[in-house]
Structures are given as structure tokens and as C-alpha cells.
C-alpha positions in Angstrom: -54.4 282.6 -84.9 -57.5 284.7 -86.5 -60.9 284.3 -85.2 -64.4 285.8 -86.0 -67.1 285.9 -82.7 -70.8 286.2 -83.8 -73.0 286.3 -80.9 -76.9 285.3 -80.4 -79.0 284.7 -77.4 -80.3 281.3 -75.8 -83.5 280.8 -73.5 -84.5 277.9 -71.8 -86.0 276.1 -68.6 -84.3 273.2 -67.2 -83.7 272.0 -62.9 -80.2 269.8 -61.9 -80.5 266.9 -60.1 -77.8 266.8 -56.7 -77.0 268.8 -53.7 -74.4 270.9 -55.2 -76.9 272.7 -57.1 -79.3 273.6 -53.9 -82.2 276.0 -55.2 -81.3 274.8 -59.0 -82.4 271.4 -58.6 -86.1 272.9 -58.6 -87.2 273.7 -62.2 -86.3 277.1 -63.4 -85.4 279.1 -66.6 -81.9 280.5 -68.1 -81.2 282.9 -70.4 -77.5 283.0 -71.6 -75.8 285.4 -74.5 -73.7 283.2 -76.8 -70.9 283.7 -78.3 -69.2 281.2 -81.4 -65.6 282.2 -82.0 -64.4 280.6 -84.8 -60.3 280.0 -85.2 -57.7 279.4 -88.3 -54.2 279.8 -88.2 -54.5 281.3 -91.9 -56.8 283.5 -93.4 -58.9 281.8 -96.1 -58.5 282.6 -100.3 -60.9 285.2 -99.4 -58.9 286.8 -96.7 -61.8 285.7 -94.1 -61.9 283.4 -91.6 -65.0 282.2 -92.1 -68.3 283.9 -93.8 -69.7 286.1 -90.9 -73.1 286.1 -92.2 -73.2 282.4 -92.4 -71.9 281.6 -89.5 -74.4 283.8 -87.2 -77.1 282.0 -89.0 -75.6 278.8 -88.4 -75.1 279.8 -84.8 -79.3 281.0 -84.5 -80.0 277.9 -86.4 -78.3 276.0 -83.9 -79.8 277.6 -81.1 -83.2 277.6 -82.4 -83.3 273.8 -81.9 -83.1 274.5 -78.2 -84.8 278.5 -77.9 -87.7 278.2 -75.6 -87.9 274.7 -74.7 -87.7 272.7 -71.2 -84.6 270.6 -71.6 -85.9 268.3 -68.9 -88.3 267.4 -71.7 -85.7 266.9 -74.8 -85.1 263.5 -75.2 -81.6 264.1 -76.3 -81.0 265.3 -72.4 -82.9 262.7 -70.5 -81.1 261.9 -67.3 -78.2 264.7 -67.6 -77.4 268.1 -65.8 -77.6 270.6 -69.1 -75.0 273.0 -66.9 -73.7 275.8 -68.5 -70.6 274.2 -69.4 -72.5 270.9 -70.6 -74.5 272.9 -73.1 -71.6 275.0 -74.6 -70.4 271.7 -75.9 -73.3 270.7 -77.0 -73.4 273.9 -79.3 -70.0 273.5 -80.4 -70.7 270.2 -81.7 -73.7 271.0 -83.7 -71.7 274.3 -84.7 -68.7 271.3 -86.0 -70.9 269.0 -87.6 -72.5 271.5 -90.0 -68.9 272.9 -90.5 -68.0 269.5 -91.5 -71.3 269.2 -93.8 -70.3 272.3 -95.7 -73.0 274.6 -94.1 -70.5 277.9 -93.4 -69.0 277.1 -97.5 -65.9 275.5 -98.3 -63.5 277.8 -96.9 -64.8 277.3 -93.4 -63.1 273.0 -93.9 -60.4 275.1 -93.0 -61.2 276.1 -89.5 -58.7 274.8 -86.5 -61.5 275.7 -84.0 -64.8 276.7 -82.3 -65.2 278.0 -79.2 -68.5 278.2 -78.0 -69.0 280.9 -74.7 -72.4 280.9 -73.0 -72.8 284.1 -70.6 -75.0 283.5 -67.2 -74.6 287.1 -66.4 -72.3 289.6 -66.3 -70.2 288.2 -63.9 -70.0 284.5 -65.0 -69.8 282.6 -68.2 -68.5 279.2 -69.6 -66.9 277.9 -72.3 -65.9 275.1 -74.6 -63.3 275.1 -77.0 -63.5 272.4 -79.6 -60.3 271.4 -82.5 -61.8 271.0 -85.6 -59.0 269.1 -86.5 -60.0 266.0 -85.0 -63.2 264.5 -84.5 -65.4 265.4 -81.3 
């Protein structure tokens, strides 16, 4: 398998609701270092997995819609936990769906998959890997 990883930054504010997440539930901001890894079993006509340009402008485009807000006040989060793990999905899906739309050119209808990684710190990340073979 070949992949590509572009990488970008992500800041935010957001609070958790439950006692698992003790101090967390209390409104406070995030900064996370993300990384899209993008997967094909075969290189492309180009010899590429996928354009790396347009895929780390995909990626900022992606991230843009979420840079510097509170996602307690997004109505596409009302009423979820936006953990770490939660929002690297939610990154790999918007990274699929302009995949599938043709955003990263042709070639890139030939991915297998995404995998989006979204860094806390330096000791502790999560990820989401996401088949682009299938749908969601």
C-alpha cells in the first residue's frame, strides 16, 4: 500500500458533557496538529498517489470550516462530545466527500483510504481510518 501524509493545524474551544471527562466538561480550547494520510494499493497513471498540493489544500479547506470556532456553538455538533476521536472522523468524511466530488482530480477516485490523525500533544493522538471503497 502507498500513502501520502500532508499535515495542517486545527484550533478550537469546545467543553464535554459527563464525569469521565472531569475538568473538560468546563469550556476550554484545543489545539491539535493534523495529519491526512491518504492510501492506494497502486500508484496512479502519474505515478502519485494523490496530488500533494491538492490534497493539503483540501485538508486546510476542511479545517478552515472548523479553525477558531466554539464547537458548542456549531449547529452541526449540538448535543455531542467533539472528542478527539469524534472529530478525526468528522474530517475524514469531509476529506471523502470532496474526494468523491472530484476535488483532489481524477486520479484521487482511486484512493482505498484516508486516515485522518489529530495530535493532542506529544504524547497522545487519535485517529480514524476511513475505506474509500465503501460509503461512510
Amino acid at each position: 500500500m502507498f500513502s501520502i501524509t500532508v499535515r495542517d493545524h486545527l484550533m478550537v474551544a469546545h467543553s464535554f458533557r459527563g464525569e469521565v471527562f472531569g475538568p473538560a466538561q468546563r469550556l476550554h480550547g484545543a489545539t491539535f496538529v493534523v495529519d491526512a494520510m491518504f492510501r492506494r494499493s497502486e500508484l496512479d497513471d502519474d505515478n502519485i498517489v494523490v496530488d500533494i498540493g491538492r490534497a493539503t489544500a483540501e485538508l486546510g479547506a476542511v479545517l478552515a470550516e472548523l479553525n477558531y470556532r466554539n464547537l458548542d456553538d456549531e449547529p452541526a455538533f449540538a448535543g455531542i462530545n467533539t472528542s478527539t476521536e469524534f472529530l478525526a472522523k468528522v474530517i475524514a468524511d469531509r476529506l471523502a466527500e470532496r474526494v468523491h466530488a472530484g476535488a483532489l482530480g481524477e486520479g484521487a477516485r482511486g484512493l482505498a483510504g484516508i486516515t485522518v490523525t489529530l495530535h493532542e500533544s506529544h504524547v497522545a493522538w487519535a485517529s480514524y481510518e476511513r475505506d474509500l471503497r465503501t460509503a461512510g
